[in-house]
ROBATI-385326 format. One record per atom (N, C-alpha, C): residue in one letter; x negated, z, y negated. Coordinates in steps of 0.05 Angstrom, whole numbers, padded with zeros to 5 digits. Layout:
N
{"A" {X Z Y}}
...
//
This chain:
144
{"X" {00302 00173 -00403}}
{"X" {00295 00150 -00420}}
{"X" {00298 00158 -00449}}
{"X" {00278 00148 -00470}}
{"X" {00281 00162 -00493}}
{"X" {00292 00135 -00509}}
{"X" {00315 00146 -00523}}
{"X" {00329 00130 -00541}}
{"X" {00326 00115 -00556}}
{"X" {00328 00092 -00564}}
{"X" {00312 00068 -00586}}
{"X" {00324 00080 -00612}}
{"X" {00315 00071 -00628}}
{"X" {00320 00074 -00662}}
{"X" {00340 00057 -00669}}
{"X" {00365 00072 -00680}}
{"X" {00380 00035 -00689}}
{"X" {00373 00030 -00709}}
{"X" {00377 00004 -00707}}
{"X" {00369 -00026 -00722}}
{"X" {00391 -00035 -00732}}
{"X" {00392 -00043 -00758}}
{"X" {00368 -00046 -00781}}
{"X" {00370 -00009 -00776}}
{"X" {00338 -00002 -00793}}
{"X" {00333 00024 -00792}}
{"X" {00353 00038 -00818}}
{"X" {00359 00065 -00812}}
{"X" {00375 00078 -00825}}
{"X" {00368 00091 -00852}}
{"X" {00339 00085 -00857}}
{"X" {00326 00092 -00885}}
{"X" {00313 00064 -00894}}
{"X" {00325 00050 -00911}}
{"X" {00320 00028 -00918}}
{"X" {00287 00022 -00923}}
{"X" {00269 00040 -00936}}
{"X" {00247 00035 -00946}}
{"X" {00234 00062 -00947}}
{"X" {00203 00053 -00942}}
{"X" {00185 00076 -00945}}
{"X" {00199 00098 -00955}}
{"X" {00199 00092 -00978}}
{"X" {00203 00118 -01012}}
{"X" {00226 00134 -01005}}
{"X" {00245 00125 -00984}}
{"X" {00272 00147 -00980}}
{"X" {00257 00171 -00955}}
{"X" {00233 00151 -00939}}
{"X" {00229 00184 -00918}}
{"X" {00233 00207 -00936}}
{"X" {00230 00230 -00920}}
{"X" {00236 00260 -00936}}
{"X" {00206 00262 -00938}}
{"X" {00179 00257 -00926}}
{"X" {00159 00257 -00928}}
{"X" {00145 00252 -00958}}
{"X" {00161 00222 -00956}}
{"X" {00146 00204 -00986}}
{"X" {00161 00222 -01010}}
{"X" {00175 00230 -01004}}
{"X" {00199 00242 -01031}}
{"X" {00185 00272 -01038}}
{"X" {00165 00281 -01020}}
{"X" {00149 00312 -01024}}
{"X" {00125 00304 -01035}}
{"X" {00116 00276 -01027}}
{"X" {00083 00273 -01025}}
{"X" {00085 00252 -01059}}
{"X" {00104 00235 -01070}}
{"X" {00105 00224 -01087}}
{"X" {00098 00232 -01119}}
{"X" {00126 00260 -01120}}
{"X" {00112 00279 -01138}}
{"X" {00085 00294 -01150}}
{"X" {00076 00296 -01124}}
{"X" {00051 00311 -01118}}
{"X" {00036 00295 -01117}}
{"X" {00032 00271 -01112}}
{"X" {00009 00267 -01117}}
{"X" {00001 00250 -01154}}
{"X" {00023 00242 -01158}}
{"X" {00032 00237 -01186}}
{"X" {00020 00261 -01200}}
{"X" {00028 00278 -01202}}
{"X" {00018 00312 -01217}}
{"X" {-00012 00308 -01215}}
{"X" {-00017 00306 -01189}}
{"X" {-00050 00305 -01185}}
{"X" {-00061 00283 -01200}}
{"X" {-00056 00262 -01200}}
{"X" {-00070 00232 -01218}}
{"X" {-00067 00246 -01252}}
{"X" {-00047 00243 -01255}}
{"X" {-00032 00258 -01278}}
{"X" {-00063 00283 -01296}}
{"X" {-00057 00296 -01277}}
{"X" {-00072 00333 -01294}}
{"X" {-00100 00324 -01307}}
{"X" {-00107 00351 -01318}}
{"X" {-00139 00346 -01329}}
{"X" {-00148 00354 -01309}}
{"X" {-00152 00360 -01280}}
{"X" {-00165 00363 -01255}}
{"X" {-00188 00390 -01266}}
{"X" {-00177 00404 -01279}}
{"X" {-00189 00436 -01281}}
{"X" {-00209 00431 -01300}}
{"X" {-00208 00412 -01311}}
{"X" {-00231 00416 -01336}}
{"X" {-00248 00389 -01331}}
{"X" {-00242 00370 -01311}}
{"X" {-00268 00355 -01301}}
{"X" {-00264 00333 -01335}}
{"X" {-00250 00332 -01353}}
{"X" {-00247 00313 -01369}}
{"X" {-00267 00325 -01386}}
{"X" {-00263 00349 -01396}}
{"X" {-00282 00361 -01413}}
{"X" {-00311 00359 -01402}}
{"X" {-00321 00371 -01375}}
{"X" {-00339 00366 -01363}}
{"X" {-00365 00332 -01366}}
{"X" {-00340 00319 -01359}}
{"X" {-00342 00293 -01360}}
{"X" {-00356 00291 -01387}}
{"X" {-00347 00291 -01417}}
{"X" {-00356 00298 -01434}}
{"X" {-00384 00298 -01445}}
{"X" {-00387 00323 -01441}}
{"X" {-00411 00348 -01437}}
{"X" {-00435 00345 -01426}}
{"X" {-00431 00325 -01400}}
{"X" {-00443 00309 -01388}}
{"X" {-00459 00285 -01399}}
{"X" {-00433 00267 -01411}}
{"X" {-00438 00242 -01424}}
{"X" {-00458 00246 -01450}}
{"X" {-00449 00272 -01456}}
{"X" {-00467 00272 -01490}}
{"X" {-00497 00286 -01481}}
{"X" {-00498 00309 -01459}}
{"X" {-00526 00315 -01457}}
{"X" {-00543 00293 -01446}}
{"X" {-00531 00276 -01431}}
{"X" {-00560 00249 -01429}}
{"X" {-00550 00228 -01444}}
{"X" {-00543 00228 -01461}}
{"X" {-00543 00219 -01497}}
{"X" {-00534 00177 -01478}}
{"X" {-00514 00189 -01469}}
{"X" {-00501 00155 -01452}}
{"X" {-00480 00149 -01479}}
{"X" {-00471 00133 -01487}}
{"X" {-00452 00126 -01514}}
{"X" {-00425 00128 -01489}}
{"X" {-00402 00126 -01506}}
{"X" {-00375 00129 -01489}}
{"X" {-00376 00103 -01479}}
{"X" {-00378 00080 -01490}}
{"X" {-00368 00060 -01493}}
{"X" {-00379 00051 -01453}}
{"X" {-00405 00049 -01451}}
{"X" {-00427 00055 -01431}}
{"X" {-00413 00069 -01410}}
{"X" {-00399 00101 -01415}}
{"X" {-00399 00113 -01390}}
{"X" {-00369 00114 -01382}}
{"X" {-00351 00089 -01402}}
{"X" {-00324 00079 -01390}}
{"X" {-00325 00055 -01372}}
{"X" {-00346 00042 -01386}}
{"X" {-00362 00018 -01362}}
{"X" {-00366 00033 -01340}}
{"X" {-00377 00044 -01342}}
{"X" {-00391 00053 -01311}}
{"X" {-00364 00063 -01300}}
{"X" {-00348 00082 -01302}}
{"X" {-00328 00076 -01284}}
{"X" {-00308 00064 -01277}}
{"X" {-00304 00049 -01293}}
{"X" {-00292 00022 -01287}}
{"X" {-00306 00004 -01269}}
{"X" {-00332 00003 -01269}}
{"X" {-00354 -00005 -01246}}
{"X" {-00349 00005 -01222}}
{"X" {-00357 00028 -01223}}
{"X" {-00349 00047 -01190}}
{"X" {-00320 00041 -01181}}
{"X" {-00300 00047 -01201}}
{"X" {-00269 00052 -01180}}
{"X" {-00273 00013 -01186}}
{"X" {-00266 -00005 -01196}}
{"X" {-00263 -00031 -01187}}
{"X" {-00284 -00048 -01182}}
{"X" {-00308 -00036 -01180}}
{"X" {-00339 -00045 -01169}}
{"X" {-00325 -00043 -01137}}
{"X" {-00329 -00021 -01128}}
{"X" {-00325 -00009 -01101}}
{"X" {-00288 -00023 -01090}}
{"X" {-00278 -00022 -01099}}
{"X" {-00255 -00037 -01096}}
{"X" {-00257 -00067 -01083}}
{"X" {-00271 -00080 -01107}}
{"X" {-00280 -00110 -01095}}
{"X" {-00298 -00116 -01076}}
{"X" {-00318 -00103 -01061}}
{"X" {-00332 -00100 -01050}}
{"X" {-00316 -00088 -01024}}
{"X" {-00316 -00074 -01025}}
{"X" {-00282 -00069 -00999}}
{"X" {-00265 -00092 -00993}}
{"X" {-00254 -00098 -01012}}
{"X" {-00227 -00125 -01002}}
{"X" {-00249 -00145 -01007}}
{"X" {-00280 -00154 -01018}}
{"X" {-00289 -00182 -01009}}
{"X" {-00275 -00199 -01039}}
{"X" {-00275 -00193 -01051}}
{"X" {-00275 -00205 -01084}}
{"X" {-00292 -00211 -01097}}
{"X" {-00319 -00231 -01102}}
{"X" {-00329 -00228 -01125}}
{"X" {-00354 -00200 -01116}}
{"X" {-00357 -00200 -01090}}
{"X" {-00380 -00194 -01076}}
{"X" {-00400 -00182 -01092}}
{"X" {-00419 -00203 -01098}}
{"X" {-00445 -00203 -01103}}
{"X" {-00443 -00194 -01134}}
{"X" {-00429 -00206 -01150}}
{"X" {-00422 -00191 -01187}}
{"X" {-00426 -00163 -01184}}
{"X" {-00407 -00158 -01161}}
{"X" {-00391 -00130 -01161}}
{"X" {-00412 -00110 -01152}}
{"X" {-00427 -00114 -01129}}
{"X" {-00454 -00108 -01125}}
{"X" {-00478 -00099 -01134}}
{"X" {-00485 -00130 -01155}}
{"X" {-00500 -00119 -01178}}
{"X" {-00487 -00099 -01202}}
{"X" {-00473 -00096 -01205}}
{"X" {-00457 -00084 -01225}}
{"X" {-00467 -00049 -01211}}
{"X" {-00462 -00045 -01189}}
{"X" {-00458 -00029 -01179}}
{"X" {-00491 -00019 -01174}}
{"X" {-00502 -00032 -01159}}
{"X" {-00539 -00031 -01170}}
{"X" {-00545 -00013 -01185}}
{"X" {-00536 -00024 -01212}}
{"X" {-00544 -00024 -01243}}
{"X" {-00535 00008 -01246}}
{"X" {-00502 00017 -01234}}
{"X" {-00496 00038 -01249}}
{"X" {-00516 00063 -01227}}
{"X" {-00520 00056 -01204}}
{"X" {-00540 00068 -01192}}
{"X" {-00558 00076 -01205}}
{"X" {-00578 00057 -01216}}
{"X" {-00604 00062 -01220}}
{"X" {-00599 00086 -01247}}
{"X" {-00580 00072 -01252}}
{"X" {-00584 00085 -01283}}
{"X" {-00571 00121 -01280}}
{"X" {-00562 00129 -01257}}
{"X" {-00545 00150 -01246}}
{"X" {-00575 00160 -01235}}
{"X" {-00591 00154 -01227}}
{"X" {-00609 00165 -01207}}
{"X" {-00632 00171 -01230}}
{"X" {-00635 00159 -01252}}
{"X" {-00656 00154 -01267}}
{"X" {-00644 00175 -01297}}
{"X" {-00625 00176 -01303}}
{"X" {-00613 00191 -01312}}
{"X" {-00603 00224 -01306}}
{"X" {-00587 00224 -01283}}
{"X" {-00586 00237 -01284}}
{"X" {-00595 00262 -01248}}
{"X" {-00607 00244 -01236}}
{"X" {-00605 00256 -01207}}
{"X" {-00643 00259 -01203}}
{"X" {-00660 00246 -01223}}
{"X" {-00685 00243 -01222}}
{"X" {-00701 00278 -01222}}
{"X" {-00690 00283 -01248}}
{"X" {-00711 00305 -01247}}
{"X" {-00699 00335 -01228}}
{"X" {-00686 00328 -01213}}
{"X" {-00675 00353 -01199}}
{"X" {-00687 00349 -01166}}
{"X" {-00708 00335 -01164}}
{"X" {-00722 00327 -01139}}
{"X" {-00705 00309 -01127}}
{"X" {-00717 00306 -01094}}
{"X" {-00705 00290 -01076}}
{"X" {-00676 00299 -01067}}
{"X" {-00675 00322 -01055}}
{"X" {-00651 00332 -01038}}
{"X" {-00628 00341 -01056}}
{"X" {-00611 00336 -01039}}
{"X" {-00579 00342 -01046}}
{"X" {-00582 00374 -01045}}
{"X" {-00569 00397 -01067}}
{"X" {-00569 00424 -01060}}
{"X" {-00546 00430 -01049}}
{"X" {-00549 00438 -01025}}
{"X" {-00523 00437 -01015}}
{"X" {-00507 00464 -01024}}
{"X" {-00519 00485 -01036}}
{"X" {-00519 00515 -01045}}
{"X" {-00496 00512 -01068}}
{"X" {-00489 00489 -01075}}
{"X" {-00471 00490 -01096}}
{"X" {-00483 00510 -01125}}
{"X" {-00509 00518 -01128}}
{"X" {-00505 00540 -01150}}
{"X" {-00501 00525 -01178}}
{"X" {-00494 00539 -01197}}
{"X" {-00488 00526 -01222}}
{"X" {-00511 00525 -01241}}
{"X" {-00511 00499 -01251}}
{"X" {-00524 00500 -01272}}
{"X" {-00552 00475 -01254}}
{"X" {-00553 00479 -01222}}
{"X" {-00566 00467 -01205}}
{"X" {-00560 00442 -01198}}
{"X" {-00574 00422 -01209}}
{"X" {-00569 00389 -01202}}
{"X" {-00571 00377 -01174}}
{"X" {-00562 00351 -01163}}
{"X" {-00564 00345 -01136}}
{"X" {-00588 00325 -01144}}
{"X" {-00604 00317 -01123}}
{"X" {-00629 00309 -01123}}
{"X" {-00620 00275 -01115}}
{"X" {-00632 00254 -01113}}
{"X" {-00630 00236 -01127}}
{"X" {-00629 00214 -01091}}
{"X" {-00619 00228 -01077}}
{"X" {-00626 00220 -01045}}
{"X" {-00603 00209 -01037}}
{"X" {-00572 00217 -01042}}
{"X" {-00555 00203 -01036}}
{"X" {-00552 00171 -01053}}
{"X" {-00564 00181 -01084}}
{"X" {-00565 00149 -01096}}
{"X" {-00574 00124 -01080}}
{"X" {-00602 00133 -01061}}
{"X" {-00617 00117 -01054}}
{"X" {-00602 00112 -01036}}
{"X" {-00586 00115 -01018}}
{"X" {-00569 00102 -00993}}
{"X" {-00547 00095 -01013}}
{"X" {-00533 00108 -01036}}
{"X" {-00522 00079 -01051}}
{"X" {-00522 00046 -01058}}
{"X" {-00555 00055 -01063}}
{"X" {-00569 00027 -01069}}
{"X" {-00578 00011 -01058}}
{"X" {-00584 00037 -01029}}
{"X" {-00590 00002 -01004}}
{"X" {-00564 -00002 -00999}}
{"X" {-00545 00012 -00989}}
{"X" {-00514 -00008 -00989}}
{"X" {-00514 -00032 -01007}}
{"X" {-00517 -00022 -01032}}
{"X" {-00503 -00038 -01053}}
{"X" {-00525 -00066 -01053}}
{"X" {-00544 -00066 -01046}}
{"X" {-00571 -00088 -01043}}
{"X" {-00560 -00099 -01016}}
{"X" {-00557 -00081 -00999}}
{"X" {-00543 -00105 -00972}}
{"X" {-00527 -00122 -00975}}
{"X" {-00506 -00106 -00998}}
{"X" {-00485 -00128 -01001}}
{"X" {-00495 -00151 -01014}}
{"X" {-00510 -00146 -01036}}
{"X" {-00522 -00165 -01056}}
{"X" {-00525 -00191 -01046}}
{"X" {-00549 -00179 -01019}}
{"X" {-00571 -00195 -01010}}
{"X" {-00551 -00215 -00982}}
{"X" {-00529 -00201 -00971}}
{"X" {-00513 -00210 -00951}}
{"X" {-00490 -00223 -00959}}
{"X" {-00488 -00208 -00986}}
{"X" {-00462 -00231 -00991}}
{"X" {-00432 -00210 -00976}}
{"X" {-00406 -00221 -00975}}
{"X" {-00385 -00220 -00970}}
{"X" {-00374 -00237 -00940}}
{"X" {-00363 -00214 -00921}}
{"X" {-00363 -00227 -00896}}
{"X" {-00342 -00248 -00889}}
{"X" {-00342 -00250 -00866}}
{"X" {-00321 -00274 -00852}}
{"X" {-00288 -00268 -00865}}
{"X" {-00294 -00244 -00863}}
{"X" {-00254 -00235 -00869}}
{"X" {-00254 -00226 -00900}}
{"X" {-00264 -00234 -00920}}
{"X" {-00270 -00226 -00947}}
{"X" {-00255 -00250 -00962}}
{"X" {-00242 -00232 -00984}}
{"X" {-00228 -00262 -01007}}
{"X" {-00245 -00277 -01009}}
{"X" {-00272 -00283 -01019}}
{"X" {-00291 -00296 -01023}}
{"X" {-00292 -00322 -01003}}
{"X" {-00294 -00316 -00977}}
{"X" {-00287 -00330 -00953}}
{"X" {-00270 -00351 -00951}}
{"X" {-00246 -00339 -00965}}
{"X" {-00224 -00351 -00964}}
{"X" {-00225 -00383 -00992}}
{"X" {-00237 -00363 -01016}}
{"X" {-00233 -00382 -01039}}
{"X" {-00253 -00407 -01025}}
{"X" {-00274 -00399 -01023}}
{"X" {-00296 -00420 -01022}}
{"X" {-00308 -00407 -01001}}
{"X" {-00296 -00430 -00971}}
{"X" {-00308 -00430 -00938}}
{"X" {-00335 -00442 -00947}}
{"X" {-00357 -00427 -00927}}
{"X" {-00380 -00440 -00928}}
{"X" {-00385 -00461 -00899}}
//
């Protein structure tokens, strides 16, 4: 017979496992770093298709809390179109003239083709057009 755990448990909270106490640091460092250059990149990026900063801090503020709300069912359909918008302008900008297909070859200097946008956009139009489901905040504020 295998032994029960005593109760109350002997590590009060998550953050004391020896697990969380290796992975906490680490992943801190990681949020933390310039991720090998991707800031500069980022950059470099922003100024060769001549996007203003102001524009391409929107946009990710769009993606990480666009995609956020849209997940937990917040403010759905805003979040949606919002998300649309930074599509088109991602596909039209910058995924257009490098053809259809994704290169999967990784070579440098070689753009991805504008094909994963388009299954961005019908997601992001489903949601639009469907709205926020049964188990969604939305749901909750205002039952239909």
């Amino acid at each position: 017979m295998v032994p029960l755990s005593p109760w109350p448990p002997t590590q009060p909270n998550i953050l004391c496992a020896p697990w969380a106490q290796k992975m906490i640091p680490r992943a801190r460092r990681r949020i933390v770093r310039d991720h090998d250059g991707e800031v500069a990149k980022t950059k470099s990026m922003q100024q060769s298709l001549q996007i203003p900063p102001t524009l391409t801090l929107l946009a990710a503020f769009t993606e990480c809390f666009g995609g956020l709300a849209v997940v937990v069912g917040l403010l759905t359909r805003p979040a949606a179109l919002r998300l649309c918008r930074v599509t088109i302008v991602a596909m039209t900008k910058g995924h257009l003239p490098h053809g259809f297909f994704i290169h999967w070859s990784l070579q440098a200097g070689k753009g991805h083709g504008y094909e994963m946008d388009l299954a961005f956009l019908a997601v992001a139009l489903a949601v639009l057009v469907g709205g926020a489901g049964a188990l969604s905040i939305d749901r909750l504020i205002a039952p239909s």
